[in-house]
N, C-alpha and C positions, 0 to 999 in steps of 0.2 A: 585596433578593433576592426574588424569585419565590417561592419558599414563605410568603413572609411576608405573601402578601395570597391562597394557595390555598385552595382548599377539597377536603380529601380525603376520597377515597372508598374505604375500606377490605373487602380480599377474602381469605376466607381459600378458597384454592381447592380444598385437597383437600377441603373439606367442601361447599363450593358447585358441585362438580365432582361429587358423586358418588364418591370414590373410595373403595376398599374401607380398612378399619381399616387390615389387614396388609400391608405391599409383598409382593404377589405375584409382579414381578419382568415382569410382562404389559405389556407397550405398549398404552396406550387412548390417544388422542388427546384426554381428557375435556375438556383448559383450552382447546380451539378452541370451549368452549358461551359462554364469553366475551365473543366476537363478538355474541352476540345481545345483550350489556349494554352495547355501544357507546353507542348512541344514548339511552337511557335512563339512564345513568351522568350522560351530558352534560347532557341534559333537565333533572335533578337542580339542577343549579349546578355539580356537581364540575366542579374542571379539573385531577387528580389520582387517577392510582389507585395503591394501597397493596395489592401482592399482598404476603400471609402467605407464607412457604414454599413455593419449588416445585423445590428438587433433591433430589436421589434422598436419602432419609430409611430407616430403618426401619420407621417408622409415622404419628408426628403431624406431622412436617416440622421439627421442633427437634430432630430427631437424626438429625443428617446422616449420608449414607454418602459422598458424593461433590458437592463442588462444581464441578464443571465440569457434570454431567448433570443435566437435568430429571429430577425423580422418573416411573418410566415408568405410575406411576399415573395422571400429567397426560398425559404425550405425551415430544415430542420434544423436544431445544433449537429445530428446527426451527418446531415449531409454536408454543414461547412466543414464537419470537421473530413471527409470523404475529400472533399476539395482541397483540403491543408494535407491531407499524409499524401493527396496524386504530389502538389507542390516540391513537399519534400520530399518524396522520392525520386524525382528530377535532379535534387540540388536546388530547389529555390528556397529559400528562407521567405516567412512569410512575415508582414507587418499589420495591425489591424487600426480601424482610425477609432480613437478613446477620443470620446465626446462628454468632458468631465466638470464642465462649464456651466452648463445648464443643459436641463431634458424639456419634452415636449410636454405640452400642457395634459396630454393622455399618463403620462409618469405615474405609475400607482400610487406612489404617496401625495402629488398633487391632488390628486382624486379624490383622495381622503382627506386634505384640508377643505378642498370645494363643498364636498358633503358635510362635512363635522366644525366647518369653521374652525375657532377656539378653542374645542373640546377635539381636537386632531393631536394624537402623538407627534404628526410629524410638523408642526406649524414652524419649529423652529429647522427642519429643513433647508428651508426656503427665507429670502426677506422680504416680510409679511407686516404688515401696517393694516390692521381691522378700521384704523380712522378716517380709509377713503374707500374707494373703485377704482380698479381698471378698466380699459372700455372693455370686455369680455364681461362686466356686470356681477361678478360671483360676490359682492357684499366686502372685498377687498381687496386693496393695495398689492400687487408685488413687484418686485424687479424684474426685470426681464433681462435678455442679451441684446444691448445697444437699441432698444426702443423696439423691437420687434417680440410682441406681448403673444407669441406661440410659442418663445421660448424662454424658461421659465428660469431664473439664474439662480443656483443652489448653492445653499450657505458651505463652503467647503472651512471656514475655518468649526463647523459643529463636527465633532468626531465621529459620530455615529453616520453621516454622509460618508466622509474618508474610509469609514470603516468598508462600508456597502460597495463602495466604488472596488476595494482592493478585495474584496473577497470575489467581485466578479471578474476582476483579471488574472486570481490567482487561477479560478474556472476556464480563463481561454488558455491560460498556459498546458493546463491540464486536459484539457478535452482539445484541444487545438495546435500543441505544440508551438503555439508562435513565438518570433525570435523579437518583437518589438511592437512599439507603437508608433504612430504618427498623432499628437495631442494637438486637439482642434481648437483654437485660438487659443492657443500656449502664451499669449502677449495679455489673456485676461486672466489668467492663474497662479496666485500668488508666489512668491518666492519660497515662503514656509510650504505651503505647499508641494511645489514640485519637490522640496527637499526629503519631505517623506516619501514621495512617489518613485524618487530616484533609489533610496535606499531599501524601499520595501522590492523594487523590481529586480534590482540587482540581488537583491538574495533570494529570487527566485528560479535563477536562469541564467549563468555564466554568460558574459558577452549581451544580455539584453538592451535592446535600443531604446531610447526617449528622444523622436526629434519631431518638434514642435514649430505649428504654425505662429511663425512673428509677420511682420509687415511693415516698418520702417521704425527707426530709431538702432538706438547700439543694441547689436543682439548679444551683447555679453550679461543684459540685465536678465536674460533666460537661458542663457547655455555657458555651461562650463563642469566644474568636477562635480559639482554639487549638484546643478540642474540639468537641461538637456544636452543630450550628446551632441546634437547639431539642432541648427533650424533654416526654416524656408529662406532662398536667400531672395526675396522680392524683389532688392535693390538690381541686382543684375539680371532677374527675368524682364525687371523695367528696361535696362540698357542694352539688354540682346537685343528684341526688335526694331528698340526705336533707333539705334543704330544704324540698320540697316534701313531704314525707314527715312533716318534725315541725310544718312550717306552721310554718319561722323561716327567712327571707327573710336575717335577720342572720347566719347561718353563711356563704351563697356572698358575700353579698357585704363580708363583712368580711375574707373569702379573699382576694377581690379588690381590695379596698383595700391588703390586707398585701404584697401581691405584684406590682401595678401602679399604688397610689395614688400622691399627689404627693409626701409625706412624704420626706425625705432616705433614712430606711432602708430604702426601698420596695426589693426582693427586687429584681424583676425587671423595673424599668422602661425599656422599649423592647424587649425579648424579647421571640418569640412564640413560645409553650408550644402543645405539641398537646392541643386543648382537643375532649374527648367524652362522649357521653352514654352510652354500652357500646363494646363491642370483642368480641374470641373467647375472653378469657381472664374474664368477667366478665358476670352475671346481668342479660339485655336490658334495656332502658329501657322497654319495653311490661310489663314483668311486675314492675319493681322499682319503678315508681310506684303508691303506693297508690290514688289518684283520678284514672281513664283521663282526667277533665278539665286533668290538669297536661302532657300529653304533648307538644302545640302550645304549651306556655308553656316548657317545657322546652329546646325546639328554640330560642327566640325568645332566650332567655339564651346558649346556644349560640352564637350569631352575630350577639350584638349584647356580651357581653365582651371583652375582650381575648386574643388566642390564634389560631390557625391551627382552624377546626371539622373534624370528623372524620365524618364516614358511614359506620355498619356495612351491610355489605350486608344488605338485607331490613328492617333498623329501620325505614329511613323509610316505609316502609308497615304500620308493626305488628306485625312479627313478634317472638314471644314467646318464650323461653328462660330458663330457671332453672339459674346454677349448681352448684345443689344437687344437679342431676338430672344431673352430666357433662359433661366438654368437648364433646359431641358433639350435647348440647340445644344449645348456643351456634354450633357450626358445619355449619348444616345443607343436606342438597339442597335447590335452588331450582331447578323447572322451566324457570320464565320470572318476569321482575321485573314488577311490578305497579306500579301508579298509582292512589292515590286522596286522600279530601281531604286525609290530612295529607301524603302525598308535593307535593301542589300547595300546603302551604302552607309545605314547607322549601325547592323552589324558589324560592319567591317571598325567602323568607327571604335564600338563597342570591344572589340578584338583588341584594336592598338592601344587602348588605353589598359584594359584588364594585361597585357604584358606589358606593360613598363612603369615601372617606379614611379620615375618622374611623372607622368602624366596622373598617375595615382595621389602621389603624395610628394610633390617636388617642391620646392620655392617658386614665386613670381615674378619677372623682370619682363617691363618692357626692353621690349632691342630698335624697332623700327616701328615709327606712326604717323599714316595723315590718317584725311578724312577717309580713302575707300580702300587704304593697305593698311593691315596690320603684324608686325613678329615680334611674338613673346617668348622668353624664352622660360619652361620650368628643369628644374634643376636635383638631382639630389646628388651625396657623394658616388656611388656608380653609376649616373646616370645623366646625360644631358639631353633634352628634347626643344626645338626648337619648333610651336607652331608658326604659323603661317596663314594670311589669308589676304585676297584679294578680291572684295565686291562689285570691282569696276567692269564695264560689259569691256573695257581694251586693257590688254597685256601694260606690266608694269617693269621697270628694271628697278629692284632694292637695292640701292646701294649701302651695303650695314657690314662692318666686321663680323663676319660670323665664327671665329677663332679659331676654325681647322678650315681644312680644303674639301672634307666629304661626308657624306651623311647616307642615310637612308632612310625615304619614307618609310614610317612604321604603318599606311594607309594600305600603302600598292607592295609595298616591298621593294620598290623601283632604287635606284643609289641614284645620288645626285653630288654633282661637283660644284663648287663654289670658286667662284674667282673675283671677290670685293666684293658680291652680292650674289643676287640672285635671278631671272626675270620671273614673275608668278603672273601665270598666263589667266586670259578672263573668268571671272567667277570661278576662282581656284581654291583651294584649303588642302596644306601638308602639314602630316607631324614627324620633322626632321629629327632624326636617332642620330646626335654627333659624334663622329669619330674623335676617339681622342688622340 
């Protein structure tokens, strides 16, 4: 499949739009600023964009009021849909976030229980208990998502829900051409569920994507033939940084052995997990690594492990946000996109992996590990890559079998000889092409 050798580029547009906190209910055309990330998205390596949220919400775009309309923050359906054919006319395939969980307390049919109580068509929407209050006061009881009473959690096993849901994504296929979704807490959506989602989507659209946010536990209880095609790999976004963080190279990559090495109980061998360094829900990779020197080594691990890479808009040029400081530090206006050394060194990054197999879709093996070196080798039958990385500020000599005498980086194009090892000079990262 197509995603399994993409590279995404992730947007969250009400924030990279400009648009105000509150829906003010105003028509702006903001998502046609887009257009100007065309060529620059591409430049990147992506051949994928990942828009967050874009129908008509209350406020952050995970609490939806209506799935058929653009939030009029962004524009029109007209104009996403302007924004999806500039896309694909580049070559990018586009993904859209289905937020299928629960909608915001503004949701037309919520509306309609608030006003109509028990004489509401849609009471069974939702799960609704007339025998208490929520603190929002409307005369009744509902669920919500995880305690947070703005979003309102909808009964998906009631059919007429599922129905509404899939008539509005057969609409984006159709007005929007997109190639997939990304399903927003995919780890609260039942299995029955995703199994009609999977089935009705694929007969919509040769090749259509389903990859869902999870966040710890075995991600086989949501992905597979039946469910989604991939999901978030959290586990290793946890061991990228803090790797580099505690200078123990042995957490990410013992991750990666657990979950793609050769081992019979290897988790997720031949899956590709969506594999990244930040996102909008989570403190940037410019500000969460403690030595700005790990930030290009970071990227390098990125797209030389196993998994599908991810691009936060802005990251690969440095942009900084802190958690701590609000979703709104993490999704911010961007003018215009920028270019400098390290966007040219995630291109390049970007490059080596999009030509070669292995780095695409190869097997996992460690070959060499301490705490601040690491070389892994992935693998397929025409193809052998051996990354590499060095987080230490001094030069290191590898002593490892590397099983031929020469290689060439797939980064520089540079050849390299081997003789029992290798030295990997400070804060280094290579993706050896080995000679057979």
């Amino acid at each position: 499949m197509w995603f399994d050798q993409a590279v995404v580029y992730q947007i969250y547009p009400l924030g990279l739009c400009g648009a105000p906190a509150d829906n003010d209910g105003n028509p702006q055309p903001r998502i046609l600023c887009l257009l100007d990330w065309v060529d620059h998205i591409k430049r990147t390596g992506a051949d994928t964009v990942l828009l967050n949220p874009v129908f008509d919400s209350d406020r952050h775009g995970y609490d939806t009021r209506d799935y058929f309309q653009v939030d009029p923050r962004l524009g029109t359906n007209e104009d996403l849909a302007q924004v999806c054919r500039a896309f694909h006319d580049a070559g990018l395939r586009v993904m859209l976030d289905g937020v299928f969980n629960h909608v915001g307390r503004g949701f037309w049919a919520f509306r309609d229980v608030r006003e109509k109580k028990w004489d509401s068509p849609y009471q069974d929407w939702f799960h609704i208990s007339f025998d208490g209050n929520a603190d929002r006061n409307d005369g009744f009881w509902y669920e919500s998502w995880e305690g947070h009473n703005e979003l309102v959690k909808l009964n998906l096993w009631n059919p007429a829900v599922v129905d509404h849901q899939f008539r509005a994504i057969r609409s984006w296929v159709d007005q929007f051409g997109i190639d997939g979704l990304r399903l927003d807490v995919a780890y609260c959506l039942p299995p029955e569920y995703l199994k009609q989602l999977r089935a009705f989507t694929s007969s919509l659209k040769p090749g259509f994507v389903l990859m869902g946010e999870t966040l710890h536990g075995d991600y086989n209880r949501w992905m597979g033939p039946e469910l989604c095609h991939s999901v978030t790999n959290y586990e290793c976004y946890k061991g990228l940084w803090s790797s580099f963080n505690s200078l123990n190279l042995f957490e990410i990559c013992h991750s990666l052995a657990r979950q793609f090495g050769p081992e019979q109980w290897t988790l997720y061998k031949g899956a590709h997990l969506l594999s990244f360094l930040d996102n909008h829900d989570v403190t940037r990779i410019a500000t969460q690594l403690s030595d700005p020197n790990h930030l290009p080594l970071a990227y390098a691990l990125l797209f030389g492990m196993p998994g599908v890479p991810a691009l936060y808009y802005g990251s690969e040029w440095g942009v900084r946000g802190d958690k701590r400081e609000g979703d709104n530090a993490l999704r911010p206006a961007l003018e215009r996109p920028e270019w400098n050394q390290l966007t040219d060194w995630i291109a390049r990054l970007a490059a080596a992996r999009k030509n070669s197999p292995a780095l695409c879709r190869g097997s996992y093996r460690n070959v060499m590990l301490t705490n601040k070196q690491a070389i892994f080798e992935r693998r397929t039958e025409e193809e052998r890559v051996l990354v590499a990385v060095n987080i230490d500020s001094q030069p290191y000599w590898a002593h490892f079998d590397a099983g031929c005498g020469a290689a060439v980086d797939l980064i520089s194009g540079a050849p390299h000889d081997f003789g029992g090892g290798s030295e990997l000079p400070p804060y280094s990262a290579f993706f050896w092409k080995m000679e057979r």
